[in-house]
PyMOL commands that place a pseudoatom at each C-alpha (Angstrom):
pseudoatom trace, name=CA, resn=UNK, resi=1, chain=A, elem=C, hetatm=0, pos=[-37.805, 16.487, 13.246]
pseudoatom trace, name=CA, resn=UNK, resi=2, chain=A, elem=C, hetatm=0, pos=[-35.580, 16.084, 15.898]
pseudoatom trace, name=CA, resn=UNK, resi=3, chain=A, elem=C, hetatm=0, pos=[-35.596, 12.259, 16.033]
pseudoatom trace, name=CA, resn=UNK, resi=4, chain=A, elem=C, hetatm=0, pos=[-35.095, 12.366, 12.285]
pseudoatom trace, name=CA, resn=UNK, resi=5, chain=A, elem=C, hetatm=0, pos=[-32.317, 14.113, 12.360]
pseudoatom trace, name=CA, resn=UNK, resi=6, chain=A, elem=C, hetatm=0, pos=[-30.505, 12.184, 15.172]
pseudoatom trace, name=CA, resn=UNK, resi=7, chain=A, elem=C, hetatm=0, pos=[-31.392, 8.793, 13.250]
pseudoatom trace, name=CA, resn=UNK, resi=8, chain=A, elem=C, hetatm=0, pos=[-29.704, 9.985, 9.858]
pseudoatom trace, name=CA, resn=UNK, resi=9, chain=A, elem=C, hetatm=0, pos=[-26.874, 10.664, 11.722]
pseudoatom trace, name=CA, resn=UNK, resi=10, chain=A, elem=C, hetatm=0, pos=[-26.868, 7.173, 13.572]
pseudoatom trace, name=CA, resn=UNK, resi=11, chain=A, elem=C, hetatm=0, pos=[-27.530, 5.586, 9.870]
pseudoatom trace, name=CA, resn=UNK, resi=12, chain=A, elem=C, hetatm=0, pos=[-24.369, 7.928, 8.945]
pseudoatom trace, name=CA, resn=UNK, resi=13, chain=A, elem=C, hetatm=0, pos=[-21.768, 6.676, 11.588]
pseudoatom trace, name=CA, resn=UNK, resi=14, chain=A, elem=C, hetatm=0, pos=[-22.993, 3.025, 11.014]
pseudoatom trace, name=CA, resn=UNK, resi=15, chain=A, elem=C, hetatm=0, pos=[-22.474, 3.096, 7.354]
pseudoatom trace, name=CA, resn=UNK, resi=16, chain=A, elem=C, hetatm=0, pos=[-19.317, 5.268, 7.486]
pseudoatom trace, name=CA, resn=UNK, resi=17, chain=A, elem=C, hetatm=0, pos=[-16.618, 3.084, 5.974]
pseudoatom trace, name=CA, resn=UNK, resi=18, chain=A, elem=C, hetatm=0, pos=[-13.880, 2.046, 8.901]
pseudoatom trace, name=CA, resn=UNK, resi=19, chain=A, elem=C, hetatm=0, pos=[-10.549, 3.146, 7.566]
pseudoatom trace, name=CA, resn=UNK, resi=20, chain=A, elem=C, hetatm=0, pos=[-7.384, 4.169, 8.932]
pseudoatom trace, name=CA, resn=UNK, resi=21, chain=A, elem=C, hetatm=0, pos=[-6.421, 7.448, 8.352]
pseudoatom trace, name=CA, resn=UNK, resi=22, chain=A, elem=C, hetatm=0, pos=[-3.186, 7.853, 6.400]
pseudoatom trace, name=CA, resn=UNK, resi=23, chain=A, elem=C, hetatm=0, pos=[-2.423, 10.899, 9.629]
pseudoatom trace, name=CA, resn=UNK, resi=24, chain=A, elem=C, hetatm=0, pos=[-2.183, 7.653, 11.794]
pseudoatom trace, name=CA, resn=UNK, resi=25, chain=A, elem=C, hetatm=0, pos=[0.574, 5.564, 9.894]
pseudoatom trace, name=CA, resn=UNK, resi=26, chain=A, elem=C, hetatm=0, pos=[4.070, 6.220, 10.358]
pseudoatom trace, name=CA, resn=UNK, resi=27, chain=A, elem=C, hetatm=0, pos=[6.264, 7.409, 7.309]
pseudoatom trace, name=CA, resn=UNK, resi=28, chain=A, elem=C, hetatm=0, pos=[9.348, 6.641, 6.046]
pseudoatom trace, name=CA, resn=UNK, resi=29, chain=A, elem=C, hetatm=0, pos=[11.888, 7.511, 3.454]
pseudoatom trace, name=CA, resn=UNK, resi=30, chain=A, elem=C, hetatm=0, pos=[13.144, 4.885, 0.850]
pseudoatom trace, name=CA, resn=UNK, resi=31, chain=A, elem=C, hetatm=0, pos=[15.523, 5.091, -1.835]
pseudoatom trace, name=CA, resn=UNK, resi=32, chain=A, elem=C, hetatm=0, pos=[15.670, 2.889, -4.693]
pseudoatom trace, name=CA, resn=UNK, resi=33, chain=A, elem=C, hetatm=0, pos=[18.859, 3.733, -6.872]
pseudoatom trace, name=CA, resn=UNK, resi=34, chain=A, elem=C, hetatm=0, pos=[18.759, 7.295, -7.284]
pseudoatom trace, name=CA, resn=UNK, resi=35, chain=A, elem=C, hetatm=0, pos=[14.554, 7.923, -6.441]
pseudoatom trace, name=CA, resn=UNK, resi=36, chain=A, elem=C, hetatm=0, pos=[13.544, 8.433, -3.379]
pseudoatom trace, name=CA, resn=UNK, resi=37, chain=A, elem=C, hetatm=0, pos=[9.909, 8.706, -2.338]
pseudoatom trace, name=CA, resn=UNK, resi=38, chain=A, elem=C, hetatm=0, pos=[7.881, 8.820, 1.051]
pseudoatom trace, name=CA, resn=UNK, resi=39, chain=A, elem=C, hetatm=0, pos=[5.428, 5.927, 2.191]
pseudoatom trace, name=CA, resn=UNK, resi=40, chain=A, elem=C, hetatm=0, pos=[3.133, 5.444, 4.705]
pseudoatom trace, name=CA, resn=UNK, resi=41, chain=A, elem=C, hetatm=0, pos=[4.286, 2.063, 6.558]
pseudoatom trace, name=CA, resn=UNK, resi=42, chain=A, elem=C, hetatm=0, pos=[1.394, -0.456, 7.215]
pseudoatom trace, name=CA, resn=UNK, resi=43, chain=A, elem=C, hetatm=0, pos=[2.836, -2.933, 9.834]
pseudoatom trace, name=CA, resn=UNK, resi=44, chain=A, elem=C, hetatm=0, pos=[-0.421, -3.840, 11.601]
pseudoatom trace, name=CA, resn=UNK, resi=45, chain=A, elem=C, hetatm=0, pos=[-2.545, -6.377, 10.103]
pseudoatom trace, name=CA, resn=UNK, resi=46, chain=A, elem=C, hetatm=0, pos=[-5.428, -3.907, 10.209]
pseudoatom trace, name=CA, resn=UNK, resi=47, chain=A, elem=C, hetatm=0, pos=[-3.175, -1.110, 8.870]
pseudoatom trace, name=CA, resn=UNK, resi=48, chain=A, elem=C, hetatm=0, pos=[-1.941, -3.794, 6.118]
pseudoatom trace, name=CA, resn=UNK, resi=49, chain=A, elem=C, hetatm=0, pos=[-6.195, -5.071, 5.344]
pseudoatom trace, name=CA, resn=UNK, resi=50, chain=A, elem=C, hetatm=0, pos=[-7.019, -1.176, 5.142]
pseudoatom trace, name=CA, resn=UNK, resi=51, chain=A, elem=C, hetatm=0, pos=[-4.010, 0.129, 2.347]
pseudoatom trace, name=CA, resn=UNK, resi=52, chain=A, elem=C, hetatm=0, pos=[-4.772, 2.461, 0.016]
pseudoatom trace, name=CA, resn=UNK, resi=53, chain=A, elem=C, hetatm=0, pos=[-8.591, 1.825, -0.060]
pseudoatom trace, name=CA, resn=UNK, resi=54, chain=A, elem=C, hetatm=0, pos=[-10.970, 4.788, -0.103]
pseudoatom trace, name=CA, resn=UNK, resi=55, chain=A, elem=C, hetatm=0, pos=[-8.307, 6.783, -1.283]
pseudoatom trace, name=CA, resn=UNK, resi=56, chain=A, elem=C, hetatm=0, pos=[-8.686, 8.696, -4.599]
pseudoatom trace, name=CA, resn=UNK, resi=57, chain=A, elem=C, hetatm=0, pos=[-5.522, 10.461, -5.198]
pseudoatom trace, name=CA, resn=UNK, resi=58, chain=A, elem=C, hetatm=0, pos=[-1.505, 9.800, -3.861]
pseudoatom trace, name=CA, resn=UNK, resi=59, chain=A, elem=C, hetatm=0, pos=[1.145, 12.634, -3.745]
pseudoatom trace, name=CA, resn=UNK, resi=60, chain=A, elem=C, hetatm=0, pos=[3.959, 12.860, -6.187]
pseudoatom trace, name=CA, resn=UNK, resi=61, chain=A, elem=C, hetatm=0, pos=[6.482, 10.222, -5.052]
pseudoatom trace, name=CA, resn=UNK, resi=62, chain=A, elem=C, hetatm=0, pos=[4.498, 8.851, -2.279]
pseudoatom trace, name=CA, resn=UNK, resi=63, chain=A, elem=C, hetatm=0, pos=[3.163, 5.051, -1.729]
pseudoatom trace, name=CA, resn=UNK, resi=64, chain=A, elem=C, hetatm=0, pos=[2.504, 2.920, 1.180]
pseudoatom trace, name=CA, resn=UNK, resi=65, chain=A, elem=C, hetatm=0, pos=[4.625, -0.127, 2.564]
pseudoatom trace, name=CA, resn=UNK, resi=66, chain=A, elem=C, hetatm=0, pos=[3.147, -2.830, 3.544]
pseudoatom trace, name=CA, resn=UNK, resi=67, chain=A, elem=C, hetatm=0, pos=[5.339, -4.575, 6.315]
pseudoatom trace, name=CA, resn=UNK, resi=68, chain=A, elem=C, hetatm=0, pos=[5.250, -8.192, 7.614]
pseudoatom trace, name=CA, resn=UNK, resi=69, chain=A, elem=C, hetatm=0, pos=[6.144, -10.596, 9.901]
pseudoatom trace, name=CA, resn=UNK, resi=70, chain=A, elem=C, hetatm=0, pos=[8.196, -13.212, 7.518]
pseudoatom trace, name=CA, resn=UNK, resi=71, chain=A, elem=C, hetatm=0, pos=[9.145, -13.781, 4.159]
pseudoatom trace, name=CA, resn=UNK, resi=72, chain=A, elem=C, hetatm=0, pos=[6.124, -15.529, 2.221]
pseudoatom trace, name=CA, resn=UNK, resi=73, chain=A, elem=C, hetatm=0, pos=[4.215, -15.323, -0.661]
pseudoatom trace, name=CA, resn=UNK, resi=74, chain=A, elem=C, hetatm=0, pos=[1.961, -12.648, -0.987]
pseudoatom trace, name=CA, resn=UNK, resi=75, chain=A, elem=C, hetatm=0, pos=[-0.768, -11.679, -2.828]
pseudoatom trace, name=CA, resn=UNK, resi=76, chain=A, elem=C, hetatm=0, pos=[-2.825, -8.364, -3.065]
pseudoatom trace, name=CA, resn=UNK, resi=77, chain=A, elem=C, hetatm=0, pos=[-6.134, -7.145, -4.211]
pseudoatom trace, name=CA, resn=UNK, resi=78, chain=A, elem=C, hetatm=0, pos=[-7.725, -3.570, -5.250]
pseudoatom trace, name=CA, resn=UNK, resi=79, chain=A, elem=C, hetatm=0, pos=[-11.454, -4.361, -3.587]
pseudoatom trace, name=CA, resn=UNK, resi=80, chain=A, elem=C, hetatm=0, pos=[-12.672, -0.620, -2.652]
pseudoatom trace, name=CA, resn=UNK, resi=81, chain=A, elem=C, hetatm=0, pos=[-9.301, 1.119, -4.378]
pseudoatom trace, name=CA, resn=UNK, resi=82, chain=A, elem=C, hetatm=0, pos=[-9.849, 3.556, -6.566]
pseudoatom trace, name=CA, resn=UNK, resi=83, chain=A, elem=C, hetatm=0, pos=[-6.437, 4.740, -7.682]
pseudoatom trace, name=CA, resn=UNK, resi=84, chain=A, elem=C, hetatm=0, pos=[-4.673, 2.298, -10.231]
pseudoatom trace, name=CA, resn=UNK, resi=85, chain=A, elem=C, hetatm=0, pos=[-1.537, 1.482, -8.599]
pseudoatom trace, name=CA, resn=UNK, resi=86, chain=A, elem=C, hetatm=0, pos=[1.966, -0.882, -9.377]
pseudoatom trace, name=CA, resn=UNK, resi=87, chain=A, elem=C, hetatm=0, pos=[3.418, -3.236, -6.661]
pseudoatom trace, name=CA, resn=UNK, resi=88, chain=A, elem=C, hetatm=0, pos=[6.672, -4.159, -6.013]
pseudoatom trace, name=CA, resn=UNK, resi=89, chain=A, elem=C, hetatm=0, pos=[6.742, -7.503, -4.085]
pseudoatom trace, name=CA, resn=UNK, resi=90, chain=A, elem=C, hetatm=0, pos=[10.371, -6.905, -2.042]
pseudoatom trace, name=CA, resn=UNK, resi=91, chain=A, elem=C, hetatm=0, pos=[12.424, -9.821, -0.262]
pseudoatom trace, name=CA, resn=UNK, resi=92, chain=A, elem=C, hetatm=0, pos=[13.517, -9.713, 2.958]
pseudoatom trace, name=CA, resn=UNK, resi=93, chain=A, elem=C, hetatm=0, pos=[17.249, -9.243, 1.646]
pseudoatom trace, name=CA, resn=UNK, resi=94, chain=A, elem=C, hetatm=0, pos=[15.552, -5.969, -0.170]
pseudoatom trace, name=CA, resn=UNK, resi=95, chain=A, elem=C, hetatm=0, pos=[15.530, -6.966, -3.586]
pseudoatom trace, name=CA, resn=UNK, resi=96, chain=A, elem=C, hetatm=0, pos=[12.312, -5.889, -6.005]
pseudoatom trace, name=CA, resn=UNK, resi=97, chain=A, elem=C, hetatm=0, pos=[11.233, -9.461, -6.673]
pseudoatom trace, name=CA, resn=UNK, resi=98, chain=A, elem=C, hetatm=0, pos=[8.771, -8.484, -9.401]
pseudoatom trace, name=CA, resn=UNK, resi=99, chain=A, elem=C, hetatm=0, pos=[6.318, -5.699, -9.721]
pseudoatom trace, name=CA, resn=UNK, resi=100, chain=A, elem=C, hetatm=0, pos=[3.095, -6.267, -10.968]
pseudoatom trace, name=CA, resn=UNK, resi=101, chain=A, elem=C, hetatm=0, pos=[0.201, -3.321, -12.703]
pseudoatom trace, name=CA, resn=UNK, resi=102, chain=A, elem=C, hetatm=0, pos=[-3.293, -3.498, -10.622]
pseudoatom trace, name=CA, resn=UNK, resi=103, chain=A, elem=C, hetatm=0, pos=[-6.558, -1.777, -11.702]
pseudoatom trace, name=CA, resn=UNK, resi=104, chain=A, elem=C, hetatm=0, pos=[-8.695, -0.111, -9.453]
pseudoatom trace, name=CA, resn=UNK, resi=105, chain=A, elem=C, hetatm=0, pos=[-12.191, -1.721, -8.024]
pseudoatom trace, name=CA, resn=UNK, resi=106, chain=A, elem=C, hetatm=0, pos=[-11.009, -5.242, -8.907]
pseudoatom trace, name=CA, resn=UNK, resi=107, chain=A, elem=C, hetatm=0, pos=[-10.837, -8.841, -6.730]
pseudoatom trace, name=CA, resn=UNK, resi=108, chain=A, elem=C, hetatm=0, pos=[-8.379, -9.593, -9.362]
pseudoatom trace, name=CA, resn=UNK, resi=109, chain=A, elem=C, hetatm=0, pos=[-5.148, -11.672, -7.392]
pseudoatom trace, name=CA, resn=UNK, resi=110, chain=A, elem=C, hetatm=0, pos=[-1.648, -10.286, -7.637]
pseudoatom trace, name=CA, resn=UNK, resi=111, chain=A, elem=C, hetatm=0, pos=[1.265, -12.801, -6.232]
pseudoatom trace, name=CA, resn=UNK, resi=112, chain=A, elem=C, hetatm=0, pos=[4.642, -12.276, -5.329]
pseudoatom trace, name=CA, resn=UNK, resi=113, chain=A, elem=C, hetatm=0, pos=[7.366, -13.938, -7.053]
pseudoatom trace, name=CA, resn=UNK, resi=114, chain=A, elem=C, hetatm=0, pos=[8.415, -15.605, -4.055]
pseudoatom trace, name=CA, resn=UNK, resi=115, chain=A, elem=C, hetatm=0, pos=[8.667, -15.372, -0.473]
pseudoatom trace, name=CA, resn=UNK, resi=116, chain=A, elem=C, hetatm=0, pos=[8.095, -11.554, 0.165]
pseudoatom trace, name=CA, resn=UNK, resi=117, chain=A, elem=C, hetatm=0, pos=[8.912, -9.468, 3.135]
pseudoatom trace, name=CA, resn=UNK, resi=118, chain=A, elem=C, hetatm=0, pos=[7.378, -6.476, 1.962]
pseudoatom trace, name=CA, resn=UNK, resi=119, chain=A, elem=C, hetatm=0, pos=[5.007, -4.843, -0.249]
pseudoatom trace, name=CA, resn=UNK, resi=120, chain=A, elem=C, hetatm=0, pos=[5.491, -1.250, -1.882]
pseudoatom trace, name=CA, resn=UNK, resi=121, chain=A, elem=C, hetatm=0, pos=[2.356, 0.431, -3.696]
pseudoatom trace, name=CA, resn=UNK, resi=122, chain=A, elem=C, hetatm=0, pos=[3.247, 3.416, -5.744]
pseudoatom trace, name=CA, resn=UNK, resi=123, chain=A, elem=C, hetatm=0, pos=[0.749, 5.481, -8.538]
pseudoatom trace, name=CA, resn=UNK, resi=124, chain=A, elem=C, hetatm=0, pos=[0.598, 3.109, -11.467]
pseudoatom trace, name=CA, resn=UNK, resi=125, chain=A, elem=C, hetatm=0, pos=[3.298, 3.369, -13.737]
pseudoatom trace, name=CA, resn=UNK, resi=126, chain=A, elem=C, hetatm=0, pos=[5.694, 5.059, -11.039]
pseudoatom trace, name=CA, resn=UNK, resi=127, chain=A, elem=C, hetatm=0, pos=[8.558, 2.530, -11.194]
pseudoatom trace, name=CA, resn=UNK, resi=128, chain=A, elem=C, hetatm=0, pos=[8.389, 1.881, -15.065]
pseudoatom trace, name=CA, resn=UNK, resi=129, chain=A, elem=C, hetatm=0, pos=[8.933, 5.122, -15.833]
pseudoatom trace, name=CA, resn=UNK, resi=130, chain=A, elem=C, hetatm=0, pos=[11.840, 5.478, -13.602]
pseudoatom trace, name=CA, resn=UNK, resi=131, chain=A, elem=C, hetatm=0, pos=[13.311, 2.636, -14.751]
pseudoatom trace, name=CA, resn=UNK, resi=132, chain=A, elem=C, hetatm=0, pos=[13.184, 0.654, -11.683]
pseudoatom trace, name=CA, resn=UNK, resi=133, chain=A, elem=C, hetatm=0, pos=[12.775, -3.119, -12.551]
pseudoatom trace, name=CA, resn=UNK, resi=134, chain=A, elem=C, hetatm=0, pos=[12.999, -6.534, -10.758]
pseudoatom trace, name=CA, resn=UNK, resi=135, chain=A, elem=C, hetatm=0, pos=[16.577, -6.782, -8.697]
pseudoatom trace, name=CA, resn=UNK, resi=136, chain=A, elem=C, hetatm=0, pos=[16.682, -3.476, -7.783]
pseudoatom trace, name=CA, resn=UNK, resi=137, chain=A, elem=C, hetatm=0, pos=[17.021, -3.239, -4.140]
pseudoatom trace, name=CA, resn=UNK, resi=138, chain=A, elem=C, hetatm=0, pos=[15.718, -0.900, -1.668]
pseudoatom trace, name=CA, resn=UNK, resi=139, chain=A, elem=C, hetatm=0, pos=[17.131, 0.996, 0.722]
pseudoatom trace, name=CA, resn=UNK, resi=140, chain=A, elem=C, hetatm=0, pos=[15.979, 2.129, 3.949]
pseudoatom trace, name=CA, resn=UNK, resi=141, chain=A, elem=C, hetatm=0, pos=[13.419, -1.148, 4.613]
pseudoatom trace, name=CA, resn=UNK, resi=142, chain=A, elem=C, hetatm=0, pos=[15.705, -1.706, 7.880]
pseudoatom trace, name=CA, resn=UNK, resi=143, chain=A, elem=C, hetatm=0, pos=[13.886, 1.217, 10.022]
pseudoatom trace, name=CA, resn=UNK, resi=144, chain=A, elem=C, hetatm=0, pos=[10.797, -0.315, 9.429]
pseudoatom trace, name=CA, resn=UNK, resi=145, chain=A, elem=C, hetatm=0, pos=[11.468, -3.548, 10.631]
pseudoatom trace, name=CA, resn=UNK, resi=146, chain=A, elem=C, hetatm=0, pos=[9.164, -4.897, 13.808]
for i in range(1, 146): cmd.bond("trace and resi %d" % i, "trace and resi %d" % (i + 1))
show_as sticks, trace
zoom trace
């Protein structure tokens, strides 16, 4: 029995999904017009390959930013997410570029507008019904700069 119970565990830890915990990521505040909300930042490139995945619920007002190294096109995926989010793709000058719906458990490609410096998931839905469209820029990217 013993040796049973010590190889479901072993079976356990290797099948275990590897995720970051959210506990681990930094947070900051951002402000876009007059909304403010809280995000995890995801500099890393494990941090940024990990997201929101395995995650079945987000806070009122609170998203993760995704944070990287230069301004390029980006594009972003919802393999092994299971809450439907909206992206805003965000320029390096902080300008929304354009933010795009994404469904949950899909391989389905979602592309910046242009050369991106950051990426800012939110519940879906979040920014259209504040109002917050393409142009709008936001405010407090600088103190999560690398």
């Amino acid at each position: 029995m013993r040796s049973f119970l010590m190889c479901a565990v072993a079976m356990l830890v290797v099948a275990a999904p590897v995720s970051i915990r959210a506990a681990e990521l930094p947070v900051t505040t951002l402000t876009i017009g007059t909304q403010k909300l809280t995000a995890e930042v995801a500099m890393s490139p494990a941090q940024r390959e990990t997201g929101l995945m395995n995650r079945f619920s987000l806070k009122p007002d609170h998203g993760m930013l995704f944070v990287f190294e230069r301004a390029e096109p980006l594009s972003f995926w919802m393999r092994n997410t299971y809450v439907a989010l909206s992206i805003a793709f965000i320029g390096a000058d902080g300008q929304i570029l354009n933010i795009e719906d994404m469904r949950p458990q899909t391989d389905d490609a979602h592309w910046s507008k242009g050369p991106a410096l950051y990426a800012l998931e939110m519940k879906k839905g979040w920014f259209a019904e504040r109002g917050i469209v393409p142009g709008a820029t936001v405010k407090g990217l600088s103190t999560t700069a690398k």
